[in-house]
C-alpha positions as a LaTeX table, in Angstrom:
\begin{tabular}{lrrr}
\hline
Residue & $x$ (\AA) & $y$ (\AA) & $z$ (\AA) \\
\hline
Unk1 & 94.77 & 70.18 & 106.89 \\
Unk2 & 91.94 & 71.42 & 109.53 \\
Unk3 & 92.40 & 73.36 & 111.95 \\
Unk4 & 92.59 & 71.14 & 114.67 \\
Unk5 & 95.52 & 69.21 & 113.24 \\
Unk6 & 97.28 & 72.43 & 112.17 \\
Unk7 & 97.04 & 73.38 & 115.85 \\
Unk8 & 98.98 & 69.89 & 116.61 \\
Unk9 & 101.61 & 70.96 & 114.42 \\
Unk10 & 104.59 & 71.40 & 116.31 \\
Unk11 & 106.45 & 73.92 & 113.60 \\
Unk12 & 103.12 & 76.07 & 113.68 \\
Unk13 & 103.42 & 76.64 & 117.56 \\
Unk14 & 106.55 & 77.86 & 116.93 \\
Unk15 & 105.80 & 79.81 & 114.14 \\
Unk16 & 102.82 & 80.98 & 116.07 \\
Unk17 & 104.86 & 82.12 & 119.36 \\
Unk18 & 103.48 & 79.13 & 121.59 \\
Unk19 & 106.16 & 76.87 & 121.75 \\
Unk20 & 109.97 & 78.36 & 122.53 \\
Unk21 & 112.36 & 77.89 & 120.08 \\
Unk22 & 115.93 & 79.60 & 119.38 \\
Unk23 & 114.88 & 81.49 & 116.31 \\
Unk24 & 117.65 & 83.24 & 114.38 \\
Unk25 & 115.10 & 84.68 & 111.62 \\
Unk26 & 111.36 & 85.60 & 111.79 \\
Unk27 & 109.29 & 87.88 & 109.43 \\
Unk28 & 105.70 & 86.93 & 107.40 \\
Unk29 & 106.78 & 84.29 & 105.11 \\
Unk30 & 109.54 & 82.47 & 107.11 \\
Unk31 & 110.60 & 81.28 & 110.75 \\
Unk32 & 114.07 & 79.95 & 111.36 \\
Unk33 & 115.05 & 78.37 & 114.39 \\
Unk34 & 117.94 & 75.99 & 115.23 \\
Unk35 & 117.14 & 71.83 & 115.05 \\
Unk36 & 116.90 & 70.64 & 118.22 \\
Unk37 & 118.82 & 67.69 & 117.33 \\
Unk38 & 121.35 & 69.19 & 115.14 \\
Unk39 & 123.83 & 67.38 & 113.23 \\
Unk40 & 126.21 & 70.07 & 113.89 \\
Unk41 & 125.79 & 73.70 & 115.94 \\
Unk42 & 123.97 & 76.34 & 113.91 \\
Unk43 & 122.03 & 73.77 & 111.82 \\
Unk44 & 118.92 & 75.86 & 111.25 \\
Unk45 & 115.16 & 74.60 & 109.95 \\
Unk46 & 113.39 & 77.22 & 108.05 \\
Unk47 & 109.85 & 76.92 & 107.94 \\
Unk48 & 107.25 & 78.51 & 105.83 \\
Unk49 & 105.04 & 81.02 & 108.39 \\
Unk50 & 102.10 & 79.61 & 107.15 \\
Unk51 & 101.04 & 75.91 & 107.03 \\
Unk52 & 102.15 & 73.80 & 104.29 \\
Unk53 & 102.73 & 69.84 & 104.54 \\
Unk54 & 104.84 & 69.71 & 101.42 \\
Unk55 & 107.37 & 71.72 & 98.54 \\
Unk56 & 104.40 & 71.45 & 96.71 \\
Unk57 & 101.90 & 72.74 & 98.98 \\
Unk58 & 103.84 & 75.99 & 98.99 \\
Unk59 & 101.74 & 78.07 & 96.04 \\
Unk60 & 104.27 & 79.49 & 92.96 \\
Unk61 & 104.10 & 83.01 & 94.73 \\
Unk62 & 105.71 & 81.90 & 98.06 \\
Unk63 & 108.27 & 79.57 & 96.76 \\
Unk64 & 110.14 & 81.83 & 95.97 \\
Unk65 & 110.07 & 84.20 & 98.84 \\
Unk66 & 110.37 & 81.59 & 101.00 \\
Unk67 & 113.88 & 80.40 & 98.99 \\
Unk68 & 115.05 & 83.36 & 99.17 \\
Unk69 & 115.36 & 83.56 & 102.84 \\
Unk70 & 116.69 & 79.84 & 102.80 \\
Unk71 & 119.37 & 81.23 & 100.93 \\
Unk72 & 119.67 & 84.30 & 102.93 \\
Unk73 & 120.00 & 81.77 & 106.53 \\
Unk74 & 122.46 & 79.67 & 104.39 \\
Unk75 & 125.07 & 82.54 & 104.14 \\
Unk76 & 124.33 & 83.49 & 107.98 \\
Unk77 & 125.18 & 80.26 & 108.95 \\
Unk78 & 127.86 & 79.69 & 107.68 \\
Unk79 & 129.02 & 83.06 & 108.28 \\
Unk80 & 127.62 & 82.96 & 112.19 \\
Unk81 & 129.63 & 79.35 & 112.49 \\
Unk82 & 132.50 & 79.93 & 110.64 \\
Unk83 & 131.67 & 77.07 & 108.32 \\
Unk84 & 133.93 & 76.37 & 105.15 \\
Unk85 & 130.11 & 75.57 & 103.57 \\
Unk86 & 126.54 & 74.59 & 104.14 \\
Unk87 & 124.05 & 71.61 & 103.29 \\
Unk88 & 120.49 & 72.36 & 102.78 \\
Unk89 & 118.15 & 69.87 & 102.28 \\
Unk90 & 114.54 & 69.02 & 102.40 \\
Unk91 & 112.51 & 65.98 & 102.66 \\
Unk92 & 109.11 & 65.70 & 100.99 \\
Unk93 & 107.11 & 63.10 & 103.09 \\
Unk94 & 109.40 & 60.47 & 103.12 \\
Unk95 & 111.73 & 60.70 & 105.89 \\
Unk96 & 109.87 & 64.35 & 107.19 \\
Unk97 & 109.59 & 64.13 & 110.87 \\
Unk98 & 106.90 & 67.09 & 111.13 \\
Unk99 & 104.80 & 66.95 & 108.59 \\
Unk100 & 105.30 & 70.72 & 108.04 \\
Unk101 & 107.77 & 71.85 & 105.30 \\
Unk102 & 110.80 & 72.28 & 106.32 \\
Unk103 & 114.48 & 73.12 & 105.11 \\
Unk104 & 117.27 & 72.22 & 106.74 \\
Unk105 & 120.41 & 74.46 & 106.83 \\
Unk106 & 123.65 & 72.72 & 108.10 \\
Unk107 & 127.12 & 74.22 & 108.54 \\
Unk108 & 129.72 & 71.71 & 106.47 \\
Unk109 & 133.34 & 71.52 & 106.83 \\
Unk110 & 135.63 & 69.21 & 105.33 \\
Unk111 & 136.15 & 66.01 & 106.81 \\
Unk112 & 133.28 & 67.06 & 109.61 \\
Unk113 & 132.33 & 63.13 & 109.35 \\
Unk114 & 129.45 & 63.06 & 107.30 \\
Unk115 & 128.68 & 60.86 & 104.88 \\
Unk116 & 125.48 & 60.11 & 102.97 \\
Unk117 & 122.38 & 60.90 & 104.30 \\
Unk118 & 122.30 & 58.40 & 107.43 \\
Unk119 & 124.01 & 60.81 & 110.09 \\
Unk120 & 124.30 & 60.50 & 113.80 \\
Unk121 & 122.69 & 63.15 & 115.36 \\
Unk122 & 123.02 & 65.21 & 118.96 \\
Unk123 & 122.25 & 67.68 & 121.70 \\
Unk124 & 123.13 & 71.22 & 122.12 \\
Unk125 & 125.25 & 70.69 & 125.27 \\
Unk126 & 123.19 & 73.28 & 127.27 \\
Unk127 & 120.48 & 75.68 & 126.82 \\
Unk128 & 123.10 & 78.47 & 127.15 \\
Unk129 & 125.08 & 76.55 & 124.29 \\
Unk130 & 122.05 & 76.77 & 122.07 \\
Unk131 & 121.50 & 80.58 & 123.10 \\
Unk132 & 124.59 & 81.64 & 122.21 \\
Unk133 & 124.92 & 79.57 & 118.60 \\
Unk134 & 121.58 & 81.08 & 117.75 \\
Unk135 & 122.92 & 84.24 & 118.50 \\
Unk136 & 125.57 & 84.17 & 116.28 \\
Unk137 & 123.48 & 83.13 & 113.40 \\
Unk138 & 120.97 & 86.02 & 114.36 \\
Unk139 & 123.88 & 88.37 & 114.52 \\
Unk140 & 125.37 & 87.43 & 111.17 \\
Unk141 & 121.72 & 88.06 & 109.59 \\
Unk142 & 121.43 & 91.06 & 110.88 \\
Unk143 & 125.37 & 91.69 & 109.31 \\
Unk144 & 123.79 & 90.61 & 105.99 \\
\hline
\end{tabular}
C-alpha cells in the first residue's frame, strides 16, 4: 500500500490520533477501540499500529505481540462487561470492511441471540453510552 492510500485508511487515522475513536487500549503494536456498530456493548476492534491489509501481512515477529494483546482485550472485555464469554474473530479480505487488519472482540452470553455469522448489528445509544462502556473496558485493562 502507498502512502496515499494508507492515509485513506480509516483504522490508520485512528491509530494515528486523527480521527476520534473510544479507545480502551493503545501502545506501539496495537490500538483498540470499540466498533462503532457493535453487535453488543464493549465489542472492541484491535488493530495492528502499523499498516497491514491482512493476517498475513502482519510479519512472524508482530503476530505474536499483536495476539497477545487480543488476548489481553478479550479478558478486559469480558471482565469490563460482565460477559459469561467472548467471540473474537477476524476476516481476511472476504467480508473485511476496512481493508486494515482487524480483530474483533465481542462480549457473549448465553442465549444473547446470536447465531452464525449473519448478525444484526446496532448503535451505541449515545455518545455518553459509548464513553462510559469504553471506560469500563479501559478500567478492567488497567485491573489486568
Amino acid at each position: 500500500m502507498d502512502e496515499a492510500d494508507e492515509a485513506a485508511c480509516i483504522f490508520c487515522a485512528i491509530a494515528g490520533g486523527g480521527t476520534a475513536a473510544h479507545r480502551v487500549f493503545e501502545d506501539g503494536t496495537a490500538v483498540a477501540f470499540l466498533d462503532a456498530r457493535p453487535l453488543f456493548p464493549g465489542h472492541v476492534l484491535v488493530v495492528p499500529r502499523r499498516h497491514a491489509e491482512t493476517l498475513t501481512d502482519l510479519s512472524a515477529d508482530e503476530v505474536g505481540p499483536f495476539f497477545a494483546r487480543v488476548q489481553r482485550i478479550a479478558g478486559a472485555v469480558e471482565r469490563g462487561t460482565g460477559a459469561a464469554g467472548s467471540f473474537v474473530a477476524a476476516n481476511n479480505r472476504v467480508s473485511q470492511s476496512v481493508p486494515h487488519f482487524h480483530v474483533h472482540v465481542v462480549p457473549r452470553n448465553r442465549k444473547d441471540g446470536l447465531r452464525g455469522f449473519f448478525w444484526p448489528r446496532g448503535r451505541y445509544a449515545s455518545d455518553e453510552e459509548a464513553a462510559e462502556v469504553a471506560k469500563r473496558v479501559r478500567e478492567a485493562l488497567e485491573a489486568g
